[in-house]
C-alpha positions as CSV (number, residue, x, y, z in Angstrom):
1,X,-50.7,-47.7,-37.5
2,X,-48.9,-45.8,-34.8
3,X,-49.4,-42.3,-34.1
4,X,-47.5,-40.0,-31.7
5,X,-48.3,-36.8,-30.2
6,X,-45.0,-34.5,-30.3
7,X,-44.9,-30.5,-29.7
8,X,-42.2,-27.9,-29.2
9,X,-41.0,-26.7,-25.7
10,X,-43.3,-26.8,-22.9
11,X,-42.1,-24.3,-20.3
12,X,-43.8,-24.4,-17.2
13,X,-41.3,-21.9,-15.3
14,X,-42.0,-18.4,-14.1
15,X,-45.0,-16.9,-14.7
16,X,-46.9,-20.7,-15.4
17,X,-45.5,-21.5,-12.2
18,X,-46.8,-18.8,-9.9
19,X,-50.0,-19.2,-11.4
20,X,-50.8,-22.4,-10.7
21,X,-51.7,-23.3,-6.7
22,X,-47.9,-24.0,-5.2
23,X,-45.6,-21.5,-7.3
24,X,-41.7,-21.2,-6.4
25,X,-39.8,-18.8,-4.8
26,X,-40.7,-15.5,-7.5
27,X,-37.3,-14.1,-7.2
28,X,-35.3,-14.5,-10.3
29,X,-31.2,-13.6,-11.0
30,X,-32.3,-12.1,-15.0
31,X,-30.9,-9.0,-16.0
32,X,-33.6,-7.1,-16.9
33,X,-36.6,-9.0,-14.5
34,X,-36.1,-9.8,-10.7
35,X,-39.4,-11.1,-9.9
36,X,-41.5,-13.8,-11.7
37,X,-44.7,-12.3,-10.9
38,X,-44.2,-9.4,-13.4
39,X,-44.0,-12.0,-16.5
40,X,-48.1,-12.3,-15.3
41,X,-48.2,-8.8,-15.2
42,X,-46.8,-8.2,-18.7
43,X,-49.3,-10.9,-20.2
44,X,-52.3,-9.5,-18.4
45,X,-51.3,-6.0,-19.7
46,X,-52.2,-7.1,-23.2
47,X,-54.8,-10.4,-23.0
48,X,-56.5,-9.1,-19.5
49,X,-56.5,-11.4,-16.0
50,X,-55.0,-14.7,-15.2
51,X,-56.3,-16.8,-12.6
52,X,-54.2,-17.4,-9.1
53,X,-54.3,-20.6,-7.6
54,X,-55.2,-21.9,-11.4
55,X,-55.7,-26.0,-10.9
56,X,-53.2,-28.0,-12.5
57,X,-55.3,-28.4,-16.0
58,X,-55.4,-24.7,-16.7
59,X,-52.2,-23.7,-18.9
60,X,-53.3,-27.4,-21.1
61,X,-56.3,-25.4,-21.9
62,X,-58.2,-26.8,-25.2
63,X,-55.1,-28.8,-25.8
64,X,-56.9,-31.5,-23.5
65,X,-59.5,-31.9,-25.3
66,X,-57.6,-32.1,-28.8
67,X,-55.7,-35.0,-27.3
68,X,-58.6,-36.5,-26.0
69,X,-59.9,-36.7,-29.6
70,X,-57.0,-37.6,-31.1
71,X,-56.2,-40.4,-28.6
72,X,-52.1,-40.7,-29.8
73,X,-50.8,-43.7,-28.8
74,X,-47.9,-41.6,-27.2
75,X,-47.8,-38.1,-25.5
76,X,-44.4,-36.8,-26.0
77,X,-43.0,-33.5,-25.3
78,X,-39.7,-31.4,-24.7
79,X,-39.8,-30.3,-20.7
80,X,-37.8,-26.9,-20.9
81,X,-37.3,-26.4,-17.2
82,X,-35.8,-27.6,-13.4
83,X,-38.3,-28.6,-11.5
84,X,-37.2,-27.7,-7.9
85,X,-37.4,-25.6,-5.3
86,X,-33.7,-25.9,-4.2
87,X,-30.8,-25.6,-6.2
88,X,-28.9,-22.6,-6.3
89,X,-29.2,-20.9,-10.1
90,X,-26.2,-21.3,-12.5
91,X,-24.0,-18.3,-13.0
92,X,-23.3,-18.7,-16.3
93,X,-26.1,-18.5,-17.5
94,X,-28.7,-15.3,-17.4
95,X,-32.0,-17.3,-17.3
96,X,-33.1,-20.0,-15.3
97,X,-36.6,-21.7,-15.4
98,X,-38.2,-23.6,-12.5
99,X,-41.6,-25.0,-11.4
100,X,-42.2,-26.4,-8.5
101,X,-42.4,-29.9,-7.8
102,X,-46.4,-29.6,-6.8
103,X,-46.9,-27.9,-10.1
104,X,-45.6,-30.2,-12.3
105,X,-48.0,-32.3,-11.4
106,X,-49.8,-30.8,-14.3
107,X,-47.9,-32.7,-17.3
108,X,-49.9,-35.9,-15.6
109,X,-52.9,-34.0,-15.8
110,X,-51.9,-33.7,-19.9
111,X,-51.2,-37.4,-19.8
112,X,-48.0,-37.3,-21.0
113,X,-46.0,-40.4,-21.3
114,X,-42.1,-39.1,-21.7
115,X,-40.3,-35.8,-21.6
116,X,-37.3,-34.9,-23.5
117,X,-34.7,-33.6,-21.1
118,X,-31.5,-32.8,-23.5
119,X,-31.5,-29.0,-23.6
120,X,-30.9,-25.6,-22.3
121,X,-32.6,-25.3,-19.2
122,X,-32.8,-28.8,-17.6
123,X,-29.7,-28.5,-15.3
124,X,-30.6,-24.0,-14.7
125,X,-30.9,-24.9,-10.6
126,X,-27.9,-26.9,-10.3
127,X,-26.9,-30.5,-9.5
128,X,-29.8,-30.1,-6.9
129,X,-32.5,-28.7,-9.2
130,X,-31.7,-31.7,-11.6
131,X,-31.9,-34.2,-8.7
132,X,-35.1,-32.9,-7.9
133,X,-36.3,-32.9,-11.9
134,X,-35.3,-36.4,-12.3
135,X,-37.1,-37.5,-9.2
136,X,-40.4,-35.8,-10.0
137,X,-40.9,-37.2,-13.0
138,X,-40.0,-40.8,-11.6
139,X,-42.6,-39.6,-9.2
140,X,-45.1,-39.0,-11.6
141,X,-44.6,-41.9,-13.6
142,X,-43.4,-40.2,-16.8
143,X,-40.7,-41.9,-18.8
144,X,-37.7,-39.4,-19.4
145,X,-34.6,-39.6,-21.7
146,X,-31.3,-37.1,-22.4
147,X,-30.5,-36.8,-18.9
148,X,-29.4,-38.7,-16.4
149,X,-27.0,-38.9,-12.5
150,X,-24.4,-40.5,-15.4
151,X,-23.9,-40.7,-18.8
152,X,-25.1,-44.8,-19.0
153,X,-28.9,-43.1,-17.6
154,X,-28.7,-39.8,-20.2
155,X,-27.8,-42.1,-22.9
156,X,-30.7,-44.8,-21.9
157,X,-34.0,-43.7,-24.4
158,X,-37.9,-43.7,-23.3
159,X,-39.3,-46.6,-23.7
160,X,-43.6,-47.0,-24.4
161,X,-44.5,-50.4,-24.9
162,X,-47.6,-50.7,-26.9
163,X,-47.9,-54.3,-26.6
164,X,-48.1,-56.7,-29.4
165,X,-48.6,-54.0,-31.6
166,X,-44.5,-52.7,-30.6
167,X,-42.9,-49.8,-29.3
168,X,-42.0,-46.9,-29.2
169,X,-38.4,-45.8,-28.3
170,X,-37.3,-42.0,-27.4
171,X,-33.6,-40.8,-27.7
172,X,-33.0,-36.9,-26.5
173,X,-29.9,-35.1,-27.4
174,X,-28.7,-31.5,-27.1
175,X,-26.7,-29.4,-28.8
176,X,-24.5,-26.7,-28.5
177,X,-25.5,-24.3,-31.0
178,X,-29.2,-24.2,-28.8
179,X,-27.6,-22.9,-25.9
180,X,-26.5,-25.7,-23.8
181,X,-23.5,-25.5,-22.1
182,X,-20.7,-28.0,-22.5
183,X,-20.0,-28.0,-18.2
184,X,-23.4,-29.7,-18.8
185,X,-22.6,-33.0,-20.3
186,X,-23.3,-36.0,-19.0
187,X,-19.9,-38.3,-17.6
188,X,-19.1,-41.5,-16.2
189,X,-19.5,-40.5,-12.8
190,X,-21.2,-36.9,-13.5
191,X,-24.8,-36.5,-13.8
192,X,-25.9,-33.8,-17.0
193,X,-27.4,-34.2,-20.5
194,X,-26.7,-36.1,-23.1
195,X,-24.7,-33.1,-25.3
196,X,-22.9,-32.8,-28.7
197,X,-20.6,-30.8,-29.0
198,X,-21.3,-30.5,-32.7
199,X,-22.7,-32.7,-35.4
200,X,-20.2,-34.4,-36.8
201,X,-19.0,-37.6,-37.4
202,X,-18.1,-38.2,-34.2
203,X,-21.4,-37.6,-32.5
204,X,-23.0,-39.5,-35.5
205,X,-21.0,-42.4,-34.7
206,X,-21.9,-42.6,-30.7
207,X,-25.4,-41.8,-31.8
208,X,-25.5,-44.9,-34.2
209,X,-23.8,-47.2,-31.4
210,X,-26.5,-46.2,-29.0
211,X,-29.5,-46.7,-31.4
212,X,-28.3,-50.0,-32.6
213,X,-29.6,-52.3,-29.8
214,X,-33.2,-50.9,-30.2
215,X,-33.7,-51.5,-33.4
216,X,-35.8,-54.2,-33.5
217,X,-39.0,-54.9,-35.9
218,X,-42.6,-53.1,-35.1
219,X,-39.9,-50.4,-33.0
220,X,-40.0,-47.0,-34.1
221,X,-37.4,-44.9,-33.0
222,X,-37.3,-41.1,-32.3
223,X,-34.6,-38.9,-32.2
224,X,-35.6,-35.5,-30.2
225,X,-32.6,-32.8,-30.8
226,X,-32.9,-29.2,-29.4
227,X,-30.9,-27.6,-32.0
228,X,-30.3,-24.1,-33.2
229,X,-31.0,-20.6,-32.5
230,X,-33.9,-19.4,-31.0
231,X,-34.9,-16.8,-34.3
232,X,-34.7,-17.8,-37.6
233,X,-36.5,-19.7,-40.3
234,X,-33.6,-21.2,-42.5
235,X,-33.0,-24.4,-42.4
236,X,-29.3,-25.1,-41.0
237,X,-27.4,-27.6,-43.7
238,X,-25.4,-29.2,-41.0
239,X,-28.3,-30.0,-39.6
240,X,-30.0,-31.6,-42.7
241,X,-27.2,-33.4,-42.9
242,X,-27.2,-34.9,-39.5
243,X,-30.7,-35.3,-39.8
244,X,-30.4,-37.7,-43.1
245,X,-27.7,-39.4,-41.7
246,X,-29.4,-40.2,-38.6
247,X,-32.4,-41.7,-40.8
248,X,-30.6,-43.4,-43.3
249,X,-27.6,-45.0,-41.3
250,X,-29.0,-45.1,-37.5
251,X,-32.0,-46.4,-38.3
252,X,-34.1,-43.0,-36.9
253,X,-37.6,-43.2,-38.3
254,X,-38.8,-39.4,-36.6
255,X,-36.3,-36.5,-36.2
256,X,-38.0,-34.3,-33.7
257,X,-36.3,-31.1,-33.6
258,X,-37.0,-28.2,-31.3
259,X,-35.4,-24.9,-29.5
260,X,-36.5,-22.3,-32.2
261,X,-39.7,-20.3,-30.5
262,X,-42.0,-20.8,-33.6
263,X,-42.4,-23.1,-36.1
264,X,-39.4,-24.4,-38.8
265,X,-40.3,-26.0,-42.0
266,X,-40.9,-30.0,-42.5
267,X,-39.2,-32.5,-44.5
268,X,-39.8,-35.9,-45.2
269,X,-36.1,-37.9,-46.2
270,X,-37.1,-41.6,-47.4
271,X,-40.4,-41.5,-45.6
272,X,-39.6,-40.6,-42.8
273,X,-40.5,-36.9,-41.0
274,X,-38.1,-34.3,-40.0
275,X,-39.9,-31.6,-37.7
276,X,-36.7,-29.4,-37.8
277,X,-37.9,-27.0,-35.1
278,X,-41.4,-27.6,-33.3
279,X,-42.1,-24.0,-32.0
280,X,-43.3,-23.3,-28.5
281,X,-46.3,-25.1,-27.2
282,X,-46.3,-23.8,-23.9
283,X,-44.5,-20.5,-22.1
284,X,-45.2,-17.3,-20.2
285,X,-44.0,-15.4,-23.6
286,X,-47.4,-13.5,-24.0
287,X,-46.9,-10.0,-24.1
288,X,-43.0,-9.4,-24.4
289,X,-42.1,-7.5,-27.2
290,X,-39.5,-7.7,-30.5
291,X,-39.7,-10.5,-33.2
292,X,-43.1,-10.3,-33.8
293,X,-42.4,-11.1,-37.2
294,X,-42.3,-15.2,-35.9
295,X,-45.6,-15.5,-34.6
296,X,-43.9,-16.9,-31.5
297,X,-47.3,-16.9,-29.5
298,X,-48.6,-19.7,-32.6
299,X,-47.6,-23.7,-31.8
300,X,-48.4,-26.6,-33.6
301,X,-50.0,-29.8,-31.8
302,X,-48.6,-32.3,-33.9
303,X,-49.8,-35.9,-34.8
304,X,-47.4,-38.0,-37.1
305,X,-49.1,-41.4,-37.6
306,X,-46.5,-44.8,-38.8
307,X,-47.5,-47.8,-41.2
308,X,-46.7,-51.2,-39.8
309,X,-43.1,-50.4,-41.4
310,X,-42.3,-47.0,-39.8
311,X,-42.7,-45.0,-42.6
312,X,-44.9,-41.8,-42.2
313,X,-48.9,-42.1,-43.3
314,X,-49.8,-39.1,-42.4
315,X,-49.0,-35.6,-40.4
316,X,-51.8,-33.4,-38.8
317,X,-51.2,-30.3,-37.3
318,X,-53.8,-28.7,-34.8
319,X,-53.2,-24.6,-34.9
320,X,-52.7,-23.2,-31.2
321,X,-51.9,-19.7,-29.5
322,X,-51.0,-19.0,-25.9
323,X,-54.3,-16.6,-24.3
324,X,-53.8,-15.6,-20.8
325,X,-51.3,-18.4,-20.1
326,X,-53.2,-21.1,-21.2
327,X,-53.4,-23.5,-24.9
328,X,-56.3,-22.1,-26.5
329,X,-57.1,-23.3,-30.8
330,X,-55.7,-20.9,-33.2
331,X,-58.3,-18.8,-35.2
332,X,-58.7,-19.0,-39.0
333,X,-56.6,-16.2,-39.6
334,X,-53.4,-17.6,-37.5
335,X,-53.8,-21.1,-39.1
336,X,-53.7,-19.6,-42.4
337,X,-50.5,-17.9,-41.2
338,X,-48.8,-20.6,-39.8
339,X,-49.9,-22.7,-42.9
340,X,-48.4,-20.2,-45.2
341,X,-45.4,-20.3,-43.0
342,X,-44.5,-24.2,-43.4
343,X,-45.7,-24.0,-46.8
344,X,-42.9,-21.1,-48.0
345,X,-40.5,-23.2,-45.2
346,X,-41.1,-26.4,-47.2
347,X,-40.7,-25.4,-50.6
348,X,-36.6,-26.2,-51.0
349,X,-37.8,-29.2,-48.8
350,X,-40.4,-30.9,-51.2
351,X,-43.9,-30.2,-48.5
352,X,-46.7,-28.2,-48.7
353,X,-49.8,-28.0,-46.3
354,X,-53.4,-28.2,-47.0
355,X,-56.1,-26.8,-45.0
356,X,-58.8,-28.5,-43.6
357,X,-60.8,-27.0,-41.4
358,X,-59.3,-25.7,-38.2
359,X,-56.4,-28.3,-39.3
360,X,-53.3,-28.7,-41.2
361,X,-52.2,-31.6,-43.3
362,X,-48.8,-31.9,-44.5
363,X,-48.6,-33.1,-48.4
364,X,-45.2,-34.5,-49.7
């Protein structure tokens, strides 16, 4: 048995980062908020103070101790932000997330073994922010994938050895329909993301020739993907699609899919999970207002545990919501929410989710 801790976007820009002890620059270049310090404001006008100077375990919250529990065999998670200090922001876009290379320092204080880097907001600070990024994490010792200074490094996966009981293999893409912008793909000689353009057969096709050499027995392989709109709970069929595909002809044994800001529905195609859209697990969100209806402050820790031949066992979900910038479990009355959410999201897809506890089970 293998079992892998996955979550949605953990964005420790902005308001994260000025809380913790060596915050960025505050100014930021977004239409309707100039100053970083005022996304702390809004959060403390609604959940009360937030420690300055917070040490570098703080926005992890109970999260630590849930993983200490759980004791994955792999800490995965989708890094939505530059970490830099330099860099100049890009003008095409309207929002650009940064921490600070000091701060980061907190994803070792989560133990995390890789980050996803294929999305929206990797490359906000520029060829010099991403520098930066990469070099952090090399820094830290964290394993990265879906970026890279070319397209051979964005295309080369995550690798966690587990010794003779295998491996564990990460692949990151992004796509266009989340937001990432096409000046942003990788190249021979130009350093980006891996990005599709769309998911068709071509991107299949490059997908499968990358995946091929890591296929190997006691290997499973995950496919991260920040797809999609940011709202929403339907399930996109092109998306499906790609998903199956990737399972049934790549090889894929875990589709992790991410970019929505709360949680999509789960399917399981020939045993193996799709996680079509993970949620947020960590952001300075709390307090802004409009589409309350998605529960956006409510994440999912989730733990999706392998047989000896890669197919799914078993998925456990730990409720969470963001409190004063910081993981905290979710109450009995958000985990019934969030269960009744997957539950009415799963129905076309053939899951359902039990209860048990302060937990979640899926059932397929």
């Amino acid at each position: 048995m293998v079992t892998l801790f996955v979550c949605g976007d953990v964005m420790l820009a902005r308001g994260i980062d000025q809380i913790l002890a060596e915050p960025c620059d505050p100014k930021l270049y977004e239409p309707y908020m100039d100053d970083a310090r005022d996304y702390v404001a809004i959060a403390e006008e609604v959940s009360g103070p937030i420690p300055r100077g917070a040490p570098r375990e703080y926005p992890w919250g109970d999260a630590l101790a849930i993983l200490d529990a759980a004791r994955p065999d792999a800490r995965i998670v989708n890094l939505e932000t530059s970490i830099t200090q330099r860099g100049e922001p890009d003008h095409q876009k309207h929002i650009h997330y940064r921490v600070s290379p000091a701060n980061a320092a907190c994803l070792a204080a989560a133990r995390i073994d890789a980050c996803t880097l294929a999305n929206n907001h990797v490359l906000d600070w520029g060829p010099t922010g991403f520098d930066d990024t990469l070099a952090t994490l090399d820094q830290l010792h964290i394993r990265r994938c879906g970026a890279g200074r070319d397209l051979d490094e964005a295309l080369r996966p995550a690798v966690i050895d587990l010794g003779p009981r295998g491996r564990i293999v990460v692949f990151s893409v992004g796509c266009a329909d989340a937001g990432v912008p096409p000046s942003w793909a990788a190249g021979k000689t130009q350093p980006g993301v891996l990005a599709l353009d769309d998911l068709g057969e071509d991107s299949l096709r490059r997908l499968r020739h990358a995946i091929a050499p890591w296929r190997r027995p006691h290997t499973i392989i995950v496919l991260s993907i920040h797809w999609g709109p940011n709202w929403g709970f339907a399930i996109d069929a092109a998306h499906a699609r790609f998903a199956h595909h990737m399972i049934d002809e790549a090889g894929v044994d875990f589709i992790h899919g991410h970019s929505s800001h709360h949680v999509k529905g789960i399917e399981v195609h020939h045993n193996r999970p799709i996680l079509y859209g993970c949620g947020d697990l960590l952001t300075d969100y709390e307090g802004i207002r409009g589409n309350e209806v998605y529960r956006g402050d409510l994440g999912l820790m989730y733990f999706v545990t392998f047989d000896d031949h890669g197919a799914l066992a078993k998925l456990e979900m730990v409720p969470t919501r963001m409190h004063r910038f910081r993981i905290t479990e979710a109450g009995p009355k958000e985990t019934r929410w969030l269960a009744t959410t997957l539950a009415r999201s799963g129905e076309k897809l053939g899951t359902s989710v039990a209860i048990v506890g302060q937990r979640m089970s899926l059932k397929w």
